[in-house]
C-alpha positions in Angstrom: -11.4 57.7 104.9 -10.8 54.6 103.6 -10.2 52.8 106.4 -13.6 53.9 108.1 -15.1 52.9 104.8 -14.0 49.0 105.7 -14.9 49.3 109.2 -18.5 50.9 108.7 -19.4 47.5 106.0 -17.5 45.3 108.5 -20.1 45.8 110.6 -22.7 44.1 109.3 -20.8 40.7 108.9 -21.2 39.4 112.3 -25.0 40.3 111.6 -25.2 38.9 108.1 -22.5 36.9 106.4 -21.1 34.4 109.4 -20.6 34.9 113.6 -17.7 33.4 114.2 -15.7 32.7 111.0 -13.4 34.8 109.0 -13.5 36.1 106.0 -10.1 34.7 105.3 -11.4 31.1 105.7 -14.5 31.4 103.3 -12.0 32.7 100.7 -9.9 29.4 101.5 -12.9 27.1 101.4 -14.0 29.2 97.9 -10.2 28.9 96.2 -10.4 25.4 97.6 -13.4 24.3 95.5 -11.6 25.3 92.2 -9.4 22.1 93.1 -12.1 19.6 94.1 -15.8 19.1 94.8 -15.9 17.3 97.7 -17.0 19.0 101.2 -18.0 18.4 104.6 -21.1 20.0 106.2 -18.8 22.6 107.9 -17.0 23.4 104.4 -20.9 23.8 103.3 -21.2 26.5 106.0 -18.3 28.1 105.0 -19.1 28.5 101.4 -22.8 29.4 101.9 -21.1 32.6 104.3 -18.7 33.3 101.1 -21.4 33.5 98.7 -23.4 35.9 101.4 -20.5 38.2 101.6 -20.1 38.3 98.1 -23.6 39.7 98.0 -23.5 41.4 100.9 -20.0 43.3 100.3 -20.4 43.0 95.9 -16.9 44.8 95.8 -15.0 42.8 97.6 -14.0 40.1 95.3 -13.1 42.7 92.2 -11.1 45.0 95.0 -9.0 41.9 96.3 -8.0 41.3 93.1 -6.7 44.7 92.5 -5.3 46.1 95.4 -1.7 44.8 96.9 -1.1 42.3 99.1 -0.2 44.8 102.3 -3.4 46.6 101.5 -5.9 43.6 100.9 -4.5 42.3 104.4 -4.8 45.6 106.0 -8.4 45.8 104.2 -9.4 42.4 106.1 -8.1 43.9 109.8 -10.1 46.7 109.4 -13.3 44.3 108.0 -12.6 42.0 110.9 -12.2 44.9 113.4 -15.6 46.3 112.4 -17.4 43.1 112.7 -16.4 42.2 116.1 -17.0 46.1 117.5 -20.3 45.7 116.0 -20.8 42.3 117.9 -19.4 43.9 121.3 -22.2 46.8 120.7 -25.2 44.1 120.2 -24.2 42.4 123.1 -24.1 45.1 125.1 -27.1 46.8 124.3 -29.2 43.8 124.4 -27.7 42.9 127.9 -29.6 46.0 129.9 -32.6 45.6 127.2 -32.8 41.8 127.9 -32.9 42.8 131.8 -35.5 45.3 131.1 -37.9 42.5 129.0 -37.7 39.8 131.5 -38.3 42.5 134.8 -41.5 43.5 132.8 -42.9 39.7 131.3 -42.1 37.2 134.5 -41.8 40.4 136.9 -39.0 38.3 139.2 -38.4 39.3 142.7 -35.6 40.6 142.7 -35.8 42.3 139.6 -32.9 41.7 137.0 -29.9 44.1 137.7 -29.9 45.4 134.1 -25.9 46.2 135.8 -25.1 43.1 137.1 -24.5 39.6 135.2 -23.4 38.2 138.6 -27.0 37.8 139.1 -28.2 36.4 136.3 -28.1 32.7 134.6 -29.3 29.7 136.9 -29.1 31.3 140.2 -31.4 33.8 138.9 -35.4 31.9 138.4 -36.3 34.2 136.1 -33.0 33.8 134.0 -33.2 29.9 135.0 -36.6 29.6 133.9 -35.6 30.9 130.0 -32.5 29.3 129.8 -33.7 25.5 130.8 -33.5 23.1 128.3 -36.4 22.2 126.8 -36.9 18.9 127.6 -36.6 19.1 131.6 -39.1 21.2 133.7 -37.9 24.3 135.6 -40.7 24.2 138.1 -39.5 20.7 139.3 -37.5 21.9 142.2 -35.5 18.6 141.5 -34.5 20.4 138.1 -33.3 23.4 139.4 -31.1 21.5 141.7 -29.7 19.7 139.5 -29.1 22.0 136.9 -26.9 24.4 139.4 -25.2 21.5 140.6 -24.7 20.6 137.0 -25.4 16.9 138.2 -25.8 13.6 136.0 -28.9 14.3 133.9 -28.6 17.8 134.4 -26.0 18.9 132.7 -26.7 21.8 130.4 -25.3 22.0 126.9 -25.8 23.0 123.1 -27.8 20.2 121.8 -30.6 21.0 124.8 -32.7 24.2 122.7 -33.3 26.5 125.7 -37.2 27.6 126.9 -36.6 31.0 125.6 -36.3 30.2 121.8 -39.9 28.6 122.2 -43.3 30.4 122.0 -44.4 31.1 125.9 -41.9 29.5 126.5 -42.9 26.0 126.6 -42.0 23.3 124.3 -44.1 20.3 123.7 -42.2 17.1 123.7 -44.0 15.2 121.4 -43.3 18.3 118.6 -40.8 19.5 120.2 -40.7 22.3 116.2 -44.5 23.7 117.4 -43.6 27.1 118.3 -39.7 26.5 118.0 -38.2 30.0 117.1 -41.7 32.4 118.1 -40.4 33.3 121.9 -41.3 36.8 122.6 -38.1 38.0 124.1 -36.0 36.2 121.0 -38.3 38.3 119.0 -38.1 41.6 120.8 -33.7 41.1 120.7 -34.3 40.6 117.0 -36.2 44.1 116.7 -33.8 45.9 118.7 -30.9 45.2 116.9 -32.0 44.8 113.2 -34.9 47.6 113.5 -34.5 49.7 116.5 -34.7 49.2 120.4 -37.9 51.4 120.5 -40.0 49.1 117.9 -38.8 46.1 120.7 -41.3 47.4 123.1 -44.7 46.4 121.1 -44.3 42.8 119.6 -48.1 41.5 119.9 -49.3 42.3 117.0 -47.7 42.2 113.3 -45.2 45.2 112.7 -46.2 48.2 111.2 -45.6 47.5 107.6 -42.9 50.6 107.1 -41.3 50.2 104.2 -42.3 46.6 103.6 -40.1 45.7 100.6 -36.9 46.5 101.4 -37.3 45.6 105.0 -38.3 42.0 103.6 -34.7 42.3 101.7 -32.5 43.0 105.0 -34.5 40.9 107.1 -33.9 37.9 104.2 -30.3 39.1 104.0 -29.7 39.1 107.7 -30.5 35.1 107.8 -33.3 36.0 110.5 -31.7 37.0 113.3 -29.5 33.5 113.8 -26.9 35.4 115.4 -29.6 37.4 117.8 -30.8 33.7 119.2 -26.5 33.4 120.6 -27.0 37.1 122.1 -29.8 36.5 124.3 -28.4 33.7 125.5 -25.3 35.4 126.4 -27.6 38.5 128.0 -29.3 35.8 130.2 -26.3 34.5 131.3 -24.0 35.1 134.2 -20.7 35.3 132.0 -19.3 39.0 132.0 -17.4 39.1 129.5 -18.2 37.4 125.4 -16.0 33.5 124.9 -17.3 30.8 122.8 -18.1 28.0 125.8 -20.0 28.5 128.5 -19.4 25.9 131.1 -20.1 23.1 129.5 -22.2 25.2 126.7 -21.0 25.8 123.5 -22.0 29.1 121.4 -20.3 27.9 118.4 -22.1 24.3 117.9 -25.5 25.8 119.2 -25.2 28.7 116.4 -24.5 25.7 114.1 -27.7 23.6 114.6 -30.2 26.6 114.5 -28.5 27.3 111.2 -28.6 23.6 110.0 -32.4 24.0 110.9 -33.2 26.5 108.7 -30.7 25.7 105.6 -30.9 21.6 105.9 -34.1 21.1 106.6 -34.7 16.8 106.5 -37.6 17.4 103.3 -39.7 19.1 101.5 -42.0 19.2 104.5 -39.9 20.8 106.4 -38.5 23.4 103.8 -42.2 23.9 103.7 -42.4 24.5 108.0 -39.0 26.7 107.8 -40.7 29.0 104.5 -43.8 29.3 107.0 -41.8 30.5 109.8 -40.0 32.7 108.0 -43.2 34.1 107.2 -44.4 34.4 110.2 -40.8 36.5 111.5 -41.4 39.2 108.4 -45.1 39.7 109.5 -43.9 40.3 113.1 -41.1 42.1 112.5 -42.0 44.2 108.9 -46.0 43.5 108.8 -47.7 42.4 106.0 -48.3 44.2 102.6 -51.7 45.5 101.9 -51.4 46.0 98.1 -52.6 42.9 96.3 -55.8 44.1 98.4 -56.3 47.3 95.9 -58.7 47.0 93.4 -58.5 48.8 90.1 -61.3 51.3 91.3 -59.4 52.0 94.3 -56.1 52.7 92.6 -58.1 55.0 90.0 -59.7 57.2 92.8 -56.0 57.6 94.5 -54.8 60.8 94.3 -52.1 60.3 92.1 -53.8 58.4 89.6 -57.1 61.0 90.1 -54.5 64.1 89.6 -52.9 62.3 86.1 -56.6 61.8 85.0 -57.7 65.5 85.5 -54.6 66.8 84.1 -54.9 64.7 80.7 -58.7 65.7 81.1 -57.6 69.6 80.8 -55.0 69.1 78.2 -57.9 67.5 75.9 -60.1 70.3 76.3 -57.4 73.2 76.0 -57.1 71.4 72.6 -60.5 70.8 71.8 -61.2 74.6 72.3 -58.4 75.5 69.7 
């Protein structure tokens, strides 16, 4: 029992806490700042995922102290194996939904074997067309040359933000943040794994507004999806099987910089941009809270409030009359 206990909150740390570092290295980096101060950015990340795990997973700091040493290693396996089984699942539920999406938005011809990876990534011009770097033109048939010849110039790797993390697709060079983050198929993979695949299918409008509190406390807790952006990626792709490099593209260091852009923004005006995005992902995703829109009238007439009223109203005159 206890060991499905482990693997069931292991799950969510792939999703949550950090998607490709283990928990055994953000304890190290945490025991190491009792020592000394000092860091590098990538110590940063490391203690920023230890203090999300440690609010993600509040036990596991007072348990690891506790338990034994065979048991606090076996405790970890069981974490670690739950983590990665969840990140297999994403990935390959995303890779037929992904399929699905692009078949019905840039209706290629052929289609997108939802089956097939072989036929997918830059032989595919659908697949070509989202994965692109921002800054070079799929249309230019000069492009697409050189891209699947991976030529001088051409050559596709992390520090290029793909088409499909941009709204319509399309960045503009000269703001190359307008629209950064909004694409419609990054939002729909977001939906399908942190909400459900169903709510994926309508993503025009702002979400429905369910349970609009705690929904704004996962999404905040699930860092936005940064793990969802690696995922389509991967599902537009023509790799079969999940690794870390890509030709000459690398998952880990592209993870990285979206992260960097959300938690080291340059200034206040860009803390202010990121806070506005953000906003914008919990109205898409969760919809926007009505409430502050009540007036005191409205509240009264509710039929809670109405039904307290009348029963107060019949207890003072059962009184009255005695």
């Amino acid at each position: 029992r206890q060991t499905n206990y482990y693997l069931a909150q292991g799950r969510g740390i792939r999703r949550i806490v950090a998607l490709f570092d283990n928990i055994e290295d953000l304890v190290t980096e945490n025991d190491r700042r009792y020592d000394e101060d000092a860091a590098t950015f990538d110590q940063d990340r490391l203690q920023t995922a230890y203090d999300i795990l440690t609010r993600t997973l509040p036990w596991i700091v007072t348990w690891s102290s506790e338990i034994e040493h065979d048991e606090y290693i076996r405790m970890i396996k069981m974490l670690r194996q739950g983590a990665d089984g969840a990140r297999g699942d994403d990935t390959s539920k995303l890779k037929a939904l992904v399929a699905d999406w692009v078949n019905r938005e840039l209706k290629p011809n052929p289609p997108v074997d939802p089956d097939d990876k072989h036929t997918r990534g830059f032989i595919n011009d659908a697949c070509g067309k989202l994965l692109c770097p921002a800054e070079l033109d799929w249309n230019n048939p000069a492009t697409k040359a050189g891209i699947r010849d991976r030529s001088q110039g051409y050559i596709v790797t992390e520090p290029s933000f793909p088409t499909f993390l941009y709204e319509r697709y399309t960045a503009n060079l000269d703001d190359l943040e307008a629209g950064l983050f909004k694409g419609r198929i990054l939002l729909q993979a977001f939906k399908a794994v942190f909400t459900s695949p169903s709510s994926a299918k309508d993503v025009e409008g702002d979400g429905d507004g369910a349970d609009i509190i705690e929904n704004n406390r996962r999404a905040r807790r699930a860092g936005w999806g940064l793990k969802v952006k690696k995922h389509v990626r991967f599902a537009l792709s023509s790799i079969t099987s999940w690794r870390t490099v890509d030709g000459d593209f690398d998952y880990i260091l592209f993870w990285q910089s979206i992260v960097d852009f959300f938690e080291r923004p340059p200034g206040r005006e860009a803390q202010r941009r990121v806070n506005k995005l953000l906003e914008w992902w919990t109205r898409k995703v969760f919809g926007r809270s009505r409430r502050e829109d009540l007036t005191d009238v409205m509240r009264s007439s509710m039929s809670v409030n109405a039904l307290a009223r009348q029963r107060a109203e019949l207890d003072d005159a059962a009184f009255n009359s005695n």
